[in-house]
Z-matrix of the N, CA and C atoms (Angstrom, degrees):
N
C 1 1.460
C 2 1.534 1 110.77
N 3 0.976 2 117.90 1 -29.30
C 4 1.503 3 132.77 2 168.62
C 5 1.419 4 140.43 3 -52.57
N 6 1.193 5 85.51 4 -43.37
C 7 1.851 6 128.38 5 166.43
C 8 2.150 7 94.50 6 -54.35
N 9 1.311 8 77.42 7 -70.19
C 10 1.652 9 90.13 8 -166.77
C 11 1.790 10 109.28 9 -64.72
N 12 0.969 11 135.29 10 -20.27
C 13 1.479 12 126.54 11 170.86
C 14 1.533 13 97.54 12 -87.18
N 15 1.264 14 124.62 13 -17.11
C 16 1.452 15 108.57 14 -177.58
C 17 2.170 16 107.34 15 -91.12
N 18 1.175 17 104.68 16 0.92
C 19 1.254 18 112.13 17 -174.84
C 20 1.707 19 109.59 18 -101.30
N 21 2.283 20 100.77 19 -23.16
C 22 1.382 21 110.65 20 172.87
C 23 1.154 22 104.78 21 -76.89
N 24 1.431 23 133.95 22 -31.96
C 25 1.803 24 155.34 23 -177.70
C 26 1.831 25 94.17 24 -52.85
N 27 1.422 26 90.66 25 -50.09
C 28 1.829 27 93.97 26 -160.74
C 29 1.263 28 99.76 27 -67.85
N 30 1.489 29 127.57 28 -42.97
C 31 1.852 30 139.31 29 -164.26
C 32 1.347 31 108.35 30 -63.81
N 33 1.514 32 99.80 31 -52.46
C 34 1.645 33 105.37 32 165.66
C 35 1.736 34 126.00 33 -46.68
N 36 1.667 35 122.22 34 -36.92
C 37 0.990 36 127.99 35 -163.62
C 38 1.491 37 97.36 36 -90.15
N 39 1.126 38 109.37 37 -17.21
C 40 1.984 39 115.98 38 170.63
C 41 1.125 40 113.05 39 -70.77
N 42 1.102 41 101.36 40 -52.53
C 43 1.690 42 102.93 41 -165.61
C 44 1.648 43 102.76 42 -84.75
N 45 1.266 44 137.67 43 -34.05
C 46 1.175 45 127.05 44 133.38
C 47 1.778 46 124.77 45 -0.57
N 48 1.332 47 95.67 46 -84.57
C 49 1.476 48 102.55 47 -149.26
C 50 1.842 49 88.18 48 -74.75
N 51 1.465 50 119.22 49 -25.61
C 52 0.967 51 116.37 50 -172.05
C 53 1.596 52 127.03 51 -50.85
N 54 1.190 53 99.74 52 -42.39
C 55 1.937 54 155.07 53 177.28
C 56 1.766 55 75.56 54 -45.21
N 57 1.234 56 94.60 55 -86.59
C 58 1.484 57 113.99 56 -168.99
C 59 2.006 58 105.55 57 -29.26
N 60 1.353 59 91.45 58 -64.96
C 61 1.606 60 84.14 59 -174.34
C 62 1.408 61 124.19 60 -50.04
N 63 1.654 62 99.55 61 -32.31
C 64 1.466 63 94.17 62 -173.65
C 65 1.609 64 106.29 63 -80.95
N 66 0.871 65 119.85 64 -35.15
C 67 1.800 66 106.92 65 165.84
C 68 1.708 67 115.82 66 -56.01
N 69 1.059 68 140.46 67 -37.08
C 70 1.159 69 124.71 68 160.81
C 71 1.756 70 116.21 69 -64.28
N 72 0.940 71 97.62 70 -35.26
C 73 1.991 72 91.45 71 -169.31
C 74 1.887 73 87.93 72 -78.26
N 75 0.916 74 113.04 73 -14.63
C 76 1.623 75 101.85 74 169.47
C 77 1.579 76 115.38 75 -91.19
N 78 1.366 77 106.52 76 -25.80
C 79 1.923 78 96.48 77 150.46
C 80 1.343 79 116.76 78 -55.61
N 81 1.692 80 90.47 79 -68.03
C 82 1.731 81 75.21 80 -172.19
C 83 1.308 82 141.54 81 -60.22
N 84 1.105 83 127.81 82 -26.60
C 85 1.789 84 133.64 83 143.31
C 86 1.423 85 99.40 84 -19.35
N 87 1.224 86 111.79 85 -69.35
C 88 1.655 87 118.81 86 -158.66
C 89 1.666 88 97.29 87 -57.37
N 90 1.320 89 123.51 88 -54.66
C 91 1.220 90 112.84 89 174.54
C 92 1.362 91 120.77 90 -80.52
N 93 1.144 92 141.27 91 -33.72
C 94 1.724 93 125.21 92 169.68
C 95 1.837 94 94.89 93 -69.39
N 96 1.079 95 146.22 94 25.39
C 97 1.447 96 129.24 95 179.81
C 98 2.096 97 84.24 96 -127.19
N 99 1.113 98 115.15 97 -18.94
C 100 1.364 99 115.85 98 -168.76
C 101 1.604 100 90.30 99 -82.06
N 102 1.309 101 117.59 100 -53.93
C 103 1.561 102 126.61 101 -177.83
C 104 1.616 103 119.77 102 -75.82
N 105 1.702 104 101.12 103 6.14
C 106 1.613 105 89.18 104 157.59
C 107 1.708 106 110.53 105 96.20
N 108 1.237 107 112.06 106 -14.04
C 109 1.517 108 119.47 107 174.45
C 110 1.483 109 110.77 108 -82.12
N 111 1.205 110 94.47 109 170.55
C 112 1.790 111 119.67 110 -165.96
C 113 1.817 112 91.10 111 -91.24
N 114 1.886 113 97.87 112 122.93
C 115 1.777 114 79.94 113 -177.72
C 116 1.723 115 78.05 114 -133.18
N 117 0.795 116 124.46 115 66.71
C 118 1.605 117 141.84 116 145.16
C 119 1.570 118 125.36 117 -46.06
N 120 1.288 119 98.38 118 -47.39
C 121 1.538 120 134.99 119 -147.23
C 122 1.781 121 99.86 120 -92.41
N 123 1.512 122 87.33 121 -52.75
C 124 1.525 123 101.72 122 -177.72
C 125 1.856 124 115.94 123 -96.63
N 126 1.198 125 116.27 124 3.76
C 127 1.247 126 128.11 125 168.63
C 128 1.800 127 106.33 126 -81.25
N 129 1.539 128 115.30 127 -68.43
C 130 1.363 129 142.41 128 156.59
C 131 1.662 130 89.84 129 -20.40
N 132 1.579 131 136.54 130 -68.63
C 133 1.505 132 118.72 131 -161.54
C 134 1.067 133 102.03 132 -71.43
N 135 1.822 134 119.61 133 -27.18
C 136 1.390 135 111.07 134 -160.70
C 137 1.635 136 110.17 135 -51.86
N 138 1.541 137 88.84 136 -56.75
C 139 1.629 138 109.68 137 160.75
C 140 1.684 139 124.84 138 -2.95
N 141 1.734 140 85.10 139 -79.67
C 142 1.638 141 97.56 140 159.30
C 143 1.636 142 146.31 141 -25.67
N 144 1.891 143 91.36 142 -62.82
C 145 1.089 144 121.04 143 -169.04
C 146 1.867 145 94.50 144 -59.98
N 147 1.820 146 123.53 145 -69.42
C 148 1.192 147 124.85 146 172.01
C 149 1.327 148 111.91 147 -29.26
N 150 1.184 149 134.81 148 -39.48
C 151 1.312 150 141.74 149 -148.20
C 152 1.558 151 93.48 150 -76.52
N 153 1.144 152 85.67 151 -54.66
C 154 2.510 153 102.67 152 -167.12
C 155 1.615 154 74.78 153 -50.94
N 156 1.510 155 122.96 154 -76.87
C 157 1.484 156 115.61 155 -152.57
C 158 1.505 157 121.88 156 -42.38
N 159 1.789 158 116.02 157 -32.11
C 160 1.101 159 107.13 158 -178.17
C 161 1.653 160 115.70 159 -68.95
N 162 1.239 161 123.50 160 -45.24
C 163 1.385 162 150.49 161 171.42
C 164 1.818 163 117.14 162 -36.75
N 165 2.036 164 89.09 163 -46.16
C 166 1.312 165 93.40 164 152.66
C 167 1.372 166 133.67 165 -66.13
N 168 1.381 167 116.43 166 -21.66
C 169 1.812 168 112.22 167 -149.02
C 170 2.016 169 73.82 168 -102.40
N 171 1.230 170 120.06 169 -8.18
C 172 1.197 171 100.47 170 -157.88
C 173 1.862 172 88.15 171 -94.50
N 174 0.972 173 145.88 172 -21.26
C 175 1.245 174 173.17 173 -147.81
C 176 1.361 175 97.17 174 -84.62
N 177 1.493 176 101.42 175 -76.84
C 178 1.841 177 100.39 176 166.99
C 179 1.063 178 138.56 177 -77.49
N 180 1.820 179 121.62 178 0.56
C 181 1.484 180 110.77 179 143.91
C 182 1.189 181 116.76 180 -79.71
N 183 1.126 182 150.89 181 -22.63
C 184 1.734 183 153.81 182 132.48
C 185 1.477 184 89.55 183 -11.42
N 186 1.564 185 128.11 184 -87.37
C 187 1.231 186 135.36 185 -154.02
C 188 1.290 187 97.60 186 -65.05
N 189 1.490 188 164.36 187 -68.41
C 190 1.375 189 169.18 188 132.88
C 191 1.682 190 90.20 189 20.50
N 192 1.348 191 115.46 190 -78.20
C 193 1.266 192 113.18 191 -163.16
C 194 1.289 193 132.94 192 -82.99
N 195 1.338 194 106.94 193 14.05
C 196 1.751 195 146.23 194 167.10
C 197 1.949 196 96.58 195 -89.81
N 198 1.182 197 130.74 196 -9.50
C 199 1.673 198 138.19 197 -169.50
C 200 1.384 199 100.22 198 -110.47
């Protein structure tokens, strides 16, 4: 059982930091789109980045319902 709250500990610290990235890559859009650049590129990861988070949150209801 131990095993498994330390794997809910780990899911949390993903989706965390994950959280995190996508609020910065959504600054920076805001500022390379303020300065006139092509954010195509960086919209497309943003994409990404949401994507990991869902995958994550889906990860730790797996792990939740493994408790």
């Amino acid at each position: 059982m131990a095993n498994q709250f330390a794997h809910l500990n780990e899911a949390d610290g993903h989706i965390a930091a994950a959280k995190e990235r996508v609020v910065r890559q959504r600054q920076l859009i805001a500022r390379l789109a303020t300065e006139g650049h092509d954010v195509r590129s960086a919209e497309s990861f943003l994409s990404a980045l949401t994507d990991i988070v869902s995958i994550f949150e889906r990860h730790r209801l797996l792990i939740i319902k493994w408790l």
